[in-house]
N, C-alpha and C positions, 0 to 999 in steps of 0.2 A: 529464563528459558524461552526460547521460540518457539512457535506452534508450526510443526511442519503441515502440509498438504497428508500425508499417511494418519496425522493423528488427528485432523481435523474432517477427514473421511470417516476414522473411529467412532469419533462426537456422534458425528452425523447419524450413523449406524445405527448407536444406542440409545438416540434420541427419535429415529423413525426405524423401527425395525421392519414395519412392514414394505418401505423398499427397498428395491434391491440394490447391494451393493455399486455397481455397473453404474445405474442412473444416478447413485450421487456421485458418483466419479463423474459424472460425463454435467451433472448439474456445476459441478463445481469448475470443472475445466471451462464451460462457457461461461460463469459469471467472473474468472478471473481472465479468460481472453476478452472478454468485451473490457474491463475496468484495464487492460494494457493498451488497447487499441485505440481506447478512447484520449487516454492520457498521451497515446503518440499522436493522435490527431490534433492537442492542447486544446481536448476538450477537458469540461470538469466531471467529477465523478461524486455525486453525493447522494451516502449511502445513511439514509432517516434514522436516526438512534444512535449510528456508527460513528459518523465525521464525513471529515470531503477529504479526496483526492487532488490536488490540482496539479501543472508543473510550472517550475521559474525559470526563465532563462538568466542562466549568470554568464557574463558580458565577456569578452575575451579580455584579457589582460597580459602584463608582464610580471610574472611571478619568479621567485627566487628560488635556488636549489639550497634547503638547509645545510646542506653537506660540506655543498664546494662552494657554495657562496656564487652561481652561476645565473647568472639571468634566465630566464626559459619564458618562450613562448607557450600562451595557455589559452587555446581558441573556444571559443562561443562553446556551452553545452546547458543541456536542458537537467532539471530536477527535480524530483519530487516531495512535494510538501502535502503532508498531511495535517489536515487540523479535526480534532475530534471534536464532537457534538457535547450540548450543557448535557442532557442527559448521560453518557458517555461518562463527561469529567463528575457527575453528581456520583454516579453507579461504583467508579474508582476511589472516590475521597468519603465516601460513604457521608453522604449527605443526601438530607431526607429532601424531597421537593415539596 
């Protein structure tokens, strides 16, 4: 299951009731605009506890159409790679520090 943006407004909610709705909406829309901007600018994004964001550029190439068996052109694009933090992978594998 994914964690949408509505349910992670939820969390938010019931873990600091005393702000308001609005300001974690608008807390959360700047901390995910800057962590897009950044990653279009190819900068790195590393979030302490969480993991890094960074992006790769995969190379253009000539790739095949499974189908038809057709050559295809596949130009240069960028990607996103995330690697999560030892903490992070300790917290998931439930492994004491």
């Amino acid at each position: 299951m994914a964690i949408v943006k509505s349910k992670l407004l939820e969390n938010l909610k019931k873990s600091y009731p005393n702000f308001l709705r609005k300001d974690l909406e608008k807390f959360v829309s700047i901390i995910l605009y800057e962590i897009k901007h950044a990653l279009k600018r190819g900068d790195r994004v590393e979030l302490r506890g969480f993991g890094m964001f960074s992006t790769n550029v995969q190379k253009a190439r000539i790739s095949r159409n499974p189908k038809t068996g057709e050559k295809v052109n596949t130009p240069e694009k960028k990607s996103i790679h995330f690697k999560m933090s030892k903490e992070m992978f300790k917290k998931l594998n439930n492994e004491k520090k």
